[in-house]
N, C-alpha and C positions, 0 to 999 in steps of 0.2 A: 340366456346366460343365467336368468334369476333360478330359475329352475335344476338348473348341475347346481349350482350352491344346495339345494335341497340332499345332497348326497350325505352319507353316514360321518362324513369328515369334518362337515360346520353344522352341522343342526345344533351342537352346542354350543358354538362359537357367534352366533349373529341371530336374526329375531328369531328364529322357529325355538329358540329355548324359551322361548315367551309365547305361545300360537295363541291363546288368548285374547292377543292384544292387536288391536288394528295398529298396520303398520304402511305407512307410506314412503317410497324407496327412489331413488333419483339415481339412477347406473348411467355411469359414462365410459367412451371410451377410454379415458384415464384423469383421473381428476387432477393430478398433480397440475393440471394446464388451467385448473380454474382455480381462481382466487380465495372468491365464498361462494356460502349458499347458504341462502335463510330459507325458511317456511311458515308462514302465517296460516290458522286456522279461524277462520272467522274473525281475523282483525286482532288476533293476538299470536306474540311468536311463538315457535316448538323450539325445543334444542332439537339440532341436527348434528347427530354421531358421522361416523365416517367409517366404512370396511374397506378391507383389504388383503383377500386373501394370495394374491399374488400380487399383485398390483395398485396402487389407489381406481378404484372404477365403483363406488358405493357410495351414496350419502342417503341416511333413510333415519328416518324418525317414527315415534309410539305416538298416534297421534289418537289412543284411545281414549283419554279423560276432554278433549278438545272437539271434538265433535259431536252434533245434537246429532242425536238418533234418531231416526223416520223422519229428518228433515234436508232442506238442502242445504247444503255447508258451503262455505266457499276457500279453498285451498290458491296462496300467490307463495309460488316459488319463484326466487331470482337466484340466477347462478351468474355471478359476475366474472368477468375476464375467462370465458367459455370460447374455446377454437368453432372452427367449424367442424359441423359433424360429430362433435363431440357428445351428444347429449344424446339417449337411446328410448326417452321417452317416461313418463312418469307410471308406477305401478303400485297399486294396491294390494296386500297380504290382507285380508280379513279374517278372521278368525271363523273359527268353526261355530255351527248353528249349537248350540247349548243343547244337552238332550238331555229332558226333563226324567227325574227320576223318582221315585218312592221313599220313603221312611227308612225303607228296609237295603235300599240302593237296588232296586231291581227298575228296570224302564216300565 
């Protein structure tokens, strides 16, 4: 599912307008059936957005200023008043490897 959202129609609408940025994403079968959802990175909250491009089925956050780099982090999501089978599993958008460049902008 995360991957059709990659198509020409939302890449400016939801994180890929940002690839830079780590991003953590929480797709449901339809979220209207959940209450909330937090996210804690390492013992402090993120804001958690909400998408929806046909449906509510998105909740994802920038969780790039929140995590220690080259270490191990620790991510608690709770999604409360959640049916069953609703929840499709937690996913990682990482941002692309930086590619170091020259003075001149040549690699």
């Amino acid at each position: 599912m995360i991957e059709t959202w990659r198509d020409p129609y939302y890449h400016d609408s939801f994180v890929w307008a940002r690839p830079d940025r780590l991003w953590f994403m929480a797709p449901l079968v339809n979220s209207e059936r959940t209450e909330s959802v937090t996210l804690q990175v390492n013992g402090k909250p993120v804001p958690v957005r909400h998408y929806c491009p046909y449906r509510p089925a998105m909740h994802y956050a920038d969780i790039t200023d929140h995590v220690r780099w080259g270490e191990d982090n620790e991510l608690r999501l709770e999604l409360t008043g959640l049916g069953a089978d609703q929840f499709l599993g937690p996913y990682l958008d990482y941002p692309p490897v930086p590619v170091k460049t020259s003075p001149t902008g040549r690699a």
